[in-house]
LUMVO-276286 format. One record per residue (C-alpha): residue in one letter; x, y, z; chain. Coordinates in pm, whole numbers. Example, Ala and Ser with C-alpha at 12.3 -4.5 7.8 and 13.67 -1.06 7.14 Angstrom:
BEGIN
r=A, X=1230, Y=-450, Z=780, c=A
r=S, X=1367, Y=-106, Z=714, c=A
// end
This chain:
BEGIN
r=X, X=-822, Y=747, Z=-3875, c=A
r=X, X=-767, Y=663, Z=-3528, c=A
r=X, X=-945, Y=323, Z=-3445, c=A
r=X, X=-906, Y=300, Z=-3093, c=A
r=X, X=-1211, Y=301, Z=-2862, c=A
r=X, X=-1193, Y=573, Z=-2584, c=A
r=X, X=-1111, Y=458, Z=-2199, c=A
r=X, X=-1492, Y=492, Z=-2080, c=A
r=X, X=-1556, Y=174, Z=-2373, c=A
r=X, X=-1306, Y=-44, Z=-2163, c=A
r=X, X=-1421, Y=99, Z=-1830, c=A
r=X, X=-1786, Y=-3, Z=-1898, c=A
r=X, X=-1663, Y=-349, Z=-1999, c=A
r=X, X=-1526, Y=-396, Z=-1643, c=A
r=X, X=-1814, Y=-272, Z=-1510, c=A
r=X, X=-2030, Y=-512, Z=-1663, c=A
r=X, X=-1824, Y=-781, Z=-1596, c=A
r=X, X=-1806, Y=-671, Z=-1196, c=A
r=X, X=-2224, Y=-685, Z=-1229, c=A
r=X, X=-2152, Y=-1020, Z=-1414, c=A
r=X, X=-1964, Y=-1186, Z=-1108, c=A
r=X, X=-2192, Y=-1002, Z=-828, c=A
r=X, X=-2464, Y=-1203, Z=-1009, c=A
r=X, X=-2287, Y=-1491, Z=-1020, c=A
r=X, X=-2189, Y=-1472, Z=-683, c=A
r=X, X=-2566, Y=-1419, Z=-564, c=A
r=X, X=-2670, Y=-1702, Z=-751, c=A
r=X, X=-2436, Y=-1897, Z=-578, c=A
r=X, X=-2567, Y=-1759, Z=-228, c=A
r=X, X=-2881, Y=-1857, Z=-375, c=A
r=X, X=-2790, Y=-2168, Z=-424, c=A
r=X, X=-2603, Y=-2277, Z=-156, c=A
r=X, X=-2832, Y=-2146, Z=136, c=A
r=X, X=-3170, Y=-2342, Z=23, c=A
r=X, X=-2981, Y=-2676, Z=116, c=A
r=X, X=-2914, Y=-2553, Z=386, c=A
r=X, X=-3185, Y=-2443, Z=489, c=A
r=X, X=-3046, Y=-2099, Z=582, c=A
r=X, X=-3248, Y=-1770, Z=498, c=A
r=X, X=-3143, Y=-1378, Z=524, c=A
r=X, X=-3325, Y=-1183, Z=800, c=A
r=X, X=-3364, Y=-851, Z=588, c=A
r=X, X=-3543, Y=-628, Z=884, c=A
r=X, X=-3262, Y=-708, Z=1121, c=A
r=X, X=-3102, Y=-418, Z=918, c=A
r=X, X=-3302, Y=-179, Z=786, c=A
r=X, X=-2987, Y=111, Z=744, c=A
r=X, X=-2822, Y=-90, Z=537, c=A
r=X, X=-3120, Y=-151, Z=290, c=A
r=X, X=-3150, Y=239, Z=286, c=A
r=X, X=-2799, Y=258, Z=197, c=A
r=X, X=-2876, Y=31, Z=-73, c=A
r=X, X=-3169, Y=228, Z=-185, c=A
r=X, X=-2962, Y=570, Z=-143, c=A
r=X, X=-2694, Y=478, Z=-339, c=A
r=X, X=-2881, Y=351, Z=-624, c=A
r=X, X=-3080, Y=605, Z=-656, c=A
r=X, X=-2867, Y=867, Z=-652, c=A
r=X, X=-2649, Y=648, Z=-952, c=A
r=X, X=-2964, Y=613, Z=-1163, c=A
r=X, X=-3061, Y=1010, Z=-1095, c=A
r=X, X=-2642, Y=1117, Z=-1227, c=A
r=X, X=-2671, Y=866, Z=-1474, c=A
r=X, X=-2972, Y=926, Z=-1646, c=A
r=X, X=-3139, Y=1253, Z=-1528, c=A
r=X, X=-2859, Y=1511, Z=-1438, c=A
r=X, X=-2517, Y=1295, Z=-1617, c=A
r=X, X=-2269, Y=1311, Z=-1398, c=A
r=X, X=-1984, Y=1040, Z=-1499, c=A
r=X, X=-1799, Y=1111, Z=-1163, c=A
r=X, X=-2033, Y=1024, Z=-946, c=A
r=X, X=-2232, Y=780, Z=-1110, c=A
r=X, X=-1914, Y=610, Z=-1122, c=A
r=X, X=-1838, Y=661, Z=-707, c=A
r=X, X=-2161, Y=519, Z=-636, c=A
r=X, X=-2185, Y=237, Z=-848, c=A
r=X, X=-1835, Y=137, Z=-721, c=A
r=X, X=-2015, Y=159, Z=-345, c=A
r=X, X=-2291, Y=-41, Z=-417, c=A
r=X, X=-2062, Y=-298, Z=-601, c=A
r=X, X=-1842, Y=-330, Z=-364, c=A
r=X, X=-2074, Y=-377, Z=-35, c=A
r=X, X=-2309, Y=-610, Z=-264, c=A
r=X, X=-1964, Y=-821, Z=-308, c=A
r=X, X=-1878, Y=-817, Z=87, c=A
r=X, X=-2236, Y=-893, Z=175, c=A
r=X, X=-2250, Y=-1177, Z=-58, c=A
r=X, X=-1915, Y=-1279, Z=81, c=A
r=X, X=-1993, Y=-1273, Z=439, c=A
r=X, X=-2319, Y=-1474, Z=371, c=A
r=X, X=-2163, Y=-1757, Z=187, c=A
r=X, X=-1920, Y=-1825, Z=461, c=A
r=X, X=-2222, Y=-1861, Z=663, c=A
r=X, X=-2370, Y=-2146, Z=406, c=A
r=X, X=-1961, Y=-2295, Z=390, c=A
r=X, X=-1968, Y=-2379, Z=746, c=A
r=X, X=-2259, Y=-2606, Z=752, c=A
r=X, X=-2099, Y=-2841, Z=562, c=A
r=X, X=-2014, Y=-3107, Z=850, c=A
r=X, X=-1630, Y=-3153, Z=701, c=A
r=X, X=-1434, Y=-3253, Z=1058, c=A
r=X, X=-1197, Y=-2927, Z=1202, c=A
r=X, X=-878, Y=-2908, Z=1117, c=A
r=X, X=-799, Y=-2679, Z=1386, c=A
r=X, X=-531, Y=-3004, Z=1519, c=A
r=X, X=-341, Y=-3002, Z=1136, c=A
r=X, X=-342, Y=-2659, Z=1083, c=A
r=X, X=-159, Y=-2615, Z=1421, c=A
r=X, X=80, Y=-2883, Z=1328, c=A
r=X, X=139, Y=-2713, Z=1034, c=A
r=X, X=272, Y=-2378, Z=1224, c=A
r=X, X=455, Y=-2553, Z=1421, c=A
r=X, X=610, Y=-2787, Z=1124, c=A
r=X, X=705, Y=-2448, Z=997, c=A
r=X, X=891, Y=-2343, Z=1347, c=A
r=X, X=581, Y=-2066, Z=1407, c=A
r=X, X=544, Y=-2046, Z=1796, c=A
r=X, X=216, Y=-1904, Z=1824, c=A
r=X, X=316, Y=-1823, Z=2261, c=A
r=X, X=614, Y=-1651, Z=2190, c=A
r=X, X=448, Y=-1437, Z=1917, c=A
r=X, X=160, Y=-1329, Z=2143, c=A
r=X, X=413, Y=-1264, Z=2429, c=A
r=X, X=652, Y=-1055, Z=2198, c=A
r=X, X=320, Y=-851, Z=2174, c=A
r=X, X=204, Y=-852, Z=2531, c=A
r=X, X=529, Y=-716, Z=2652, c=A
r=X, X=477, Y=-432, Z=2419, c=A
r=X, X=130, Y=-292, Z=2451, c=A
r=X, X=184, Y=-45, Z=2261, c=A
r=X, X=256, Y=-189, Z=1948, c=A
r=X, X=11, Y=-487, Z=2043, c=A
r=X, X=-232, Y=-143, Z=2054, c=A
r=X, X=-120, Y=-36, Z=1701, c=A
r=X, X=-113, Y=-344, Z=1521, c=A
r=X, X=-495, Y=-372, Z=1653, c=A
r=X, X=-566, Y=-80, Z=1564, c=A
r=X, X=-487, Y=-152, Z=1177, c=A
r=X, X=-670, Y=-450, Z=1198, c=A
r=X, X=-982, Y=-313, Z=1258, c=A
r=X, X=-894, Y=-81, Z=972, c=A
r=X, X=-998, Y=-379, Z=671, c=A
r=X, X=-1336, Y=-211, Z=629, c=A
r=X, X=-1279, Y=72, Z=658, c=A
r=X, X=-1014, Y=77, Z=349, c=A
r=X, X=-1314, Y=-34, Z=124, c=A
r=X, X=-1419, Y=310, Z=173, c=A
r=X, X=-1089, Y=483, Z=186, c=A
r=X, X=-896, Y=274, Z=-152, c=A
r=X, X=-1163, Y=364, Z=-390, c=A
r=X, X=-1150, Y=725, Z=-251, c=A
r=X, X=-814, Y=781, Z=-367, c=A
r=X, X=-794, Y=581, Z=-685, c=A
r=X, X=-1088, Y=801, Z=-810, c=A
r=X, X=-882, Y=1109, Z=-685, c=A
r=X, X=-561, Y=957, Z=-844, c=A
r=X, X=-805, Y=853, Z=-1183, c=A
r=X, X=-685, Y=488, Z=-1169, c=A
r=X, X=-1007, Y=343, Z=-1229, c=A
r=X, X=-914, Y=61, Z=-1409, c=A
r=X, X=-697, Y=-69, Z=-1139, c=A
r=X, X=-979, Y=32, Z=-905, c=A
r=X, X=-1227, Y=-200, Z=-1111, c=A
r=X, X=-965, Y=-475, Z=-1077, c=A
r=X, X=-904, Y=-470, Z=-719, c=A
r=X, X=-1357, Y=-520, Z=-714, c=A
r=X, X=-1287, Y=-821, Z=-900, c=A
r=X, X=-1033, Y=-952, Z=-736, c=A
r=X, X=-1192, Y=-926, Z=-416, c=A
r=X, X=-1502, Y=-1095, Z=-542, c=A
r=X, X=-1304, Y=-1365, Z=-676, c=A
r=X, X=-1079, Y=-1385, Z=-295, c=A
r=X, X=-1410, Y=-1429, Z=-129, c=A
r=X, X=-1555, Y=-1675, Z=-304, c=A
r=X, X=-1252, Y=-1897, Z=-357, c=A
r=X, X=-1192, Y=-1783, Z=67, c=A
r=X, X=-1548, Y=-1979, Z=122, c=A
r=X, X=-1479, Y=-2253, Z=-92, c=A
r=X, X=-1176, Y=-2355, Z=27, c=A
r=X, X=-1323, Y=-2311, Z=398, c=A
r=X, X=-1599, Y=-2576, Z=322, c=A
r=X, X=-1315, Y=-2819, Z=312, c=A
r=X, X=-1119, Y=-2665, Z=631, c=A
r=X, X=-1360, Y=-2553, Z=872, c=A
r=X, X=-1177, Y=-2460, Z=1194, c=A
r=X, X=-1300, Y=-2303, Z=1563, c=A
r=X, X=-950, Y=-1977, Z=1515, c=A
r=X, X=-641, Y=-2080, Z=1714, c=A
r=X, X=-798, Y=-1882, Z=2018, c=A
r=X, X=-1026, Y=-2149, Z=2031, c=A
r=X, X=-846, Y=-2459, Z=2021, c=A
r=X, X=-485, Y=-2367, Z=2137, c=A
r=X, X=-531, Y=-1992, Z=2383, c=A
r=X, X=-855, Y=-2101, Z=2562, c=A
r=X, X=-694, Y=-2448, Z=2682, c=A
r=X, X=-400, Y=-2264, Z=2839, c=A
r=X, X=-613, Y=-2024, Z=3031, c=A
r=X, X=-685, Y=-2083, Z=3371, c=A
r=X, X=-1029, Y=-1892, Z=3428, c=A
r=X, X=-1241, Y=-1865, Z=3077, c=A
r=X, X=-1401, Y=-1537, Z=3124, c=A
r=X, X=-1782, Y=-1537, Z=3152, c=A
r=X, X=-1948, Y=-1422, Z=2812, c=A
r=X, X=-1619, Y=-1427, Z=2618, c=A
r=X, X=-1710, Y=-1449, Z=2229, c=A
r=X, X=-1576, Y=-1717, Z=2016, c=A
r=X, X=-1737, Y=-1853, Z=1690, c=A
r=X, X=-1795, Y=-2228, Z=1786, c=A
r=X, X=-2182, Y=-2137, Z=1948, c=A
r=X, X=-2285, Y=-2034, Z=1575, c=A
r=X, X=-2016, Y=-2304, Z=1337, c=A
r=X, X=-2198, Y=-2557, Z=1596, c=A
r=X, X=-2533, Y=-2444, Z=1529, c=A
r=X, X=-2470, Y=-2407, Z=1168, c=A
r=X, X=-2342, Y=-2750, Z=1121, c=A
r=X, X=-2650, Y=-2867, Z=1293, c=A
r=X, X=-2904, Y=-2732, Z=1099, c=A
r=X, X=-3037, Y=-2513, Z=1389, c=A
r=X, X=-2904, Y=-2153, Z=1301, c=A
r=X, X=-3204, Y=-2093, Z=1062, c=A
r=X, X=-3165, Y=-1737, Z=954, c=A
r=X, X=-2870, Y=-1477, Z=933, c=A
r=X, X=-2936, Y=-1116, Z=1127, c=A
r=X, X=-2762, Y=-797, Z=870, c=A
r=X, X=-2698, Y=-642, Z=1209, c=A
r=X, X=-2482, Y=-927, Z=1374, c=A
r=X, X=-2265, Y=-1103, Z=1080, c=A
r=X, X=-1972, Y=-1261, Z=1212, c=A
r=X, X=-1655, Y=-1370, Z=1102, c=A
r=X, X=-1632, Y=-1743, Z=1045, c=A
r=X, X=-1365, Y=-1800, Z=837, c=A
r=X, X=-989, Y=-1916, Z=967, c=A
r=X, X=-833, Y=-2075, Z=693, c=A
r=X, X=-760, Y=-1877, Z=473, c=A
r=X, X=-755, Y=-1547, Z=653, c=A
r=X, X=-937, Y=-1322, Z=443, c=A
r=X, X=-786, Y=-1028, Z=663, c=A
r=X, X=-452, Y=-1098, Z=499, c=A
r=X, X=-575, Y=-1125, Z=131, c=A
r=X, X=-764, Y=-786, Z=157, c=A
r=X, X=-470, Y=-692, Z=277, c=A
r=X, X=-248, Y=-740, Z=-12, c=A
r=X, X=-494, Y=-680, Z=-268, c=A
r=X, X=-474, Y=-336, Z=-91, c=A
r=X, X=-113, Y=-306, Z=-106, c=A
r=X, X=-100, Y=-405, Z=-482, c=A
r=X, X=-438, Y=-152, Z=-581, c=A
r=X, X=-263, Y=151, Z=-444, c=A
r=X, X=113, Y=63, Z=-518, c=A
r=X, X=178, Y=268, Z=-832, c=A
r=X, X=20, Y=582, Z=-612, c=A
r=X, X=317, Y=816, Z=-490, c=A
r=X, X=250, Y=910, Z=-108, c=A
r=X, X=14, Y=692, Z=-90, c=A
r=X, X=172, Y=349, Z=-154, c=A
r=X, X=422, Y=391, Z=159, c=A
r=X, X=129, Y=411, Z=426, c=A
r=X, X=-45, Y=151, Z=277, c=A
r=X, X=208, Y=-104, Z=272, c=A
r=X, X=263, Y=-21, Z=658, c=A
r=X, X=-22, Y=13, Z=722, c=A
r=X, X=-141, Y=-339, Z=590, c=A
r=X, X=170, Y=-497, Z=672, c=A
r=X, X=54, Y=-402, Z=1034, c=A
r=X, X=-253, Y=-534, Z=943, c=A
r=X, X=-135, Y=-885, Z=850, c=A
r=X, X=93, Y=-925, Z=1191, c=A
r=X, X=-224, Y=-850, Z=1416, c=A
r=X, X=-377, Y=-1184, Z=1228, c=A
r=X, X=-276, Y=-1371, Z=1489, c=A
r=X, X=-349, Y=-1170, Z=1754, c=A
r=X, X=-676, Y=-971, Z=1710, c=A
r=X, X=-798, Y=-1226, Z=1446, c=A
r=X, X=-692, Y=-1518, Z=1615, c=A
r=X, X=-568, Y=-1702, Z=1312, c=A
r=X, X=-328, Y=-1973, Z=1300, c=A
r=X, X=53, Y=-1859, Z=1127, c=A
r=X, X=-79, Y=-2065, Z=787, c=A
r=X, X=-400, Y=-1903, Z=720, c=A
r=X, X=-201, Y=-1643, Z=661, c=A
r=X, X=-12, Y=-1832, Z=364, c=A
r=X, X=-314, Y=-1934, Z=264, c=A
r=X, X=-464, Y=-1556, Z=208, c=A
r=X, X=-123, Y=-1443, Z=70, c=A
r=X, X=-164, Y=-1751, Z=-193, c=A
r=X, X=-555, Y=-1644, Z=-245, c=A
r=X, X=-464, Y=-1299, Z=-315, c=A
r=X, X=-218, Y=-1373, Z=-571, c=A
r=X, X=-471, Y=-1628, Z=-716, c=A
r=X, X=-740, Y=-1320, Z=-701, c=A
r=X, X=-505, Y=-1045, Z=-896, c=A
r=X, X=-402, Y=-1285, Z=-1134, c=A
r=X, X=-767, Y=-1385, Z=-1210, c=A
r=X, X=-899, Y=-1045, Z=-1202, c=A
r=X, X=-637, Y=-907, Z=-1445, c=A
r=X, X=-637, Y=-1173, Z=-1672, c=A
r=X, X=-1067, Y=-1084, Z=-1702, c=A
r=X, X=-1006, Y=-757, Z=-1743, c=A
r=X, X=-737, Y=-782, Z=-1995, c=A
r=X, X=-1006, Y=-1012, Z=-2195, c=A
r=X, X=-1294, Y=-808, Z=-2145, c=A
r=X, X=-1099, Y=-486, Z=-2300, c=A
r=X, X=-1036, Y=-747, Z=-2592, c=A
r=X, X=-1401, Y=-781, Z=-2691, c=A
r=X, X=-1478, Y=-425, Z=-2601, c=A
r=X, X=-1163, Y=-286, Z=-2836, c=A
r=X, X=-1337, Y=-559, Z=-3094, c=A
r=X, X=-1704, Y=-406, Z=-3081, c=A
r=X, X=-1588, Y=-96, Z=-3092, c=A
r=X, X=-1397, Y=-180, Z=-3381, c=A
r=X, X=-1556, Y=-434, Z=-3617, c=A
r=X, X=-1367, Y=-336, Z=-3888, c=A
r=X, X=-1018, Y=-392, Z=-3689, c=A
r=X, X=-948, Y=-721, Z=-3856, c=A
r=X, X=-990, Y=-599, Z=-4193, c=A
r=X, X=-783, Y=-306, Z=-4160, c=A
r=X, X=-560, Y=-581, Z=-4021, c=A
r=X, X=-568, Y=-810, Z=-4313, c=A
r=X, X=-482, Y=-520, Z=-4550, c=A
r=X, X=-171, Y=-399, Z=-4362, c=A
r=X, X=-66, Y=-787, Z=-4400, c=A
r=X, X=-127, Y=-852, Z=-4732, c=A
r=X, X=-15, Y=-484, Z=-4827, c=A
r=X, X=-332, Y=-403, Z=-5005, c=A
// end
């Protein structure tokens, strides 16, 4: 008789253990915003507690009142994976008041230790506004991919690698804000771009108003309708960016836009994202951290789940060894 648990058994698994890191990664929120004194302004963004409220409604209505595995399954996987970016964004906010000096001045050495000339990359791309155009373009195109990636792994039933590439993201982001506490920077634009400008236009954006405030204990409270990006090192742009890549690779069709796609991604760091040349390194080495991580989880969870499905596994085991 056939032992072996069916697929939804090792599916469920890794969706527990998703819930089990979006807790842990709340706690940690938790945690890390009372010292400092930061709090979550909730009615700055009243759509996106709807959404919340939409989506989990509708998953507890296919789940328990009209079963629908397919899109129980699509909308858990949405409300997983925004609860992970919100959770992300907000402890990035609680990294940069730690009062750690910038490293903006050694991460710049760094590029240019490695021979990568930050002017004559931005004027390879100024001459060419076009593909300065494109290559912005794909940047803004991270979010929307969170959308988009679990679309067609549903569609190409790869939803074990789909559950992996929620874990791994979780685990990018909060190994992305850990590392930052300990490398806090103002972006490249900030401390190498602005001082070669001659005019600074009036109202130009740049993160140093809110790391400032943040490290002073002033900020106070986070608006859901204005989060910003505060993170240089590592660029987190370039780690969704491969996990990306990696999710979708085994997809035919789909795996060749992707890769472009992201790669285009990755080259507008600089640019659009005004990163230095090594936070780029330092997302490629945090996404190969992340997949590594989340596969090794998942590969354990299916372990215990194969083993509670089938307690009488090591038994049957013994027998076949000792030929009884």
């Amino acid at each position: 008789m056939d032992k072996t648990p069916p697929a939804y058994v090792f599916a469920n698994s890794h969706a527990r253990l998703i819930w089990w890191v979006i807790a842990f990664m709340g706690a940690v929120t938790v945690a890390s915003f009372i010292p400092a004194g930061l709090t979550v302004d909730v009615r700055s963004n009243p759509a996106l507690l709807l959404f919340f409220i939409v989506v989990f409604a509708v998953n507890w209505f296919y789940r328990i009142w009209r079963p629908d595995a397919y899109v129980a399954a699509a909308t858990e996987v949405a409300g997983q994976l925004l609860l992970i970016l919100l959770f992300g964004i907000l402890l990035s906010y609680a990294a940069a008041t730690a009062k750690f000096p910038y490293v903006d001045a050694k991460l710049y050495a760094i590029d240019n230790a490695l021979g990568f000339d930050r002017r004559a990359y931005l004027h390879f791309f100024a001459h060419r506004p076009w593909l300065e155009r494109s290559v912005g373009v794909a940047y803004l195109c991270m979010l929307p991919q969170f959308l988009v990636v679990p679309g067609v792994m549903f569609f190409a039933q790869q939803t074990e690698r789909l559950q992996q590439m929620i874990i791994a993201v979780a685990v990018a982001l909060l190994v992305t804000a850990a590392v930052s506490v300990f490398t806090p920077s103002l972006t490249a634009f900030v401390h190498v771009d602005l001082a070669q400008m001659p005019h600074v236009p009036a109202g130009l954006y740049t993160p140093e108003r809110t790391m400032e405030a943040l490290r002073a204990g002033t900020f106070g409270s986070v608006p859901l309708n204005n989060l910003e990006g505060l993170i240089s090192f590592p660029s987190f742009h370039t780690t969704a960016a491969l996990i990306f890549i990696w999710t979708v690779c085994k997809i035919p069709y789909v795996r060749w836009g992707a890769l472009i796609l992201n790669l285009a991604l990755i080259s507008a760091t600089p640019i659009a994202g005004a990163h230095y040349f090594v936070d780029v390194l330092g997302g490629a080495a945090v996404a190969a951290a992340a997949i590594v991580v989340s596969k090794t989880l998942c590969r354990l969870m299916s372990r215990a789940a194969f083993r509670l499905a089938s307690p009488d596994i090591g038994a049957v085991s013994n027998r076949i060894a000792t030929g009884r």
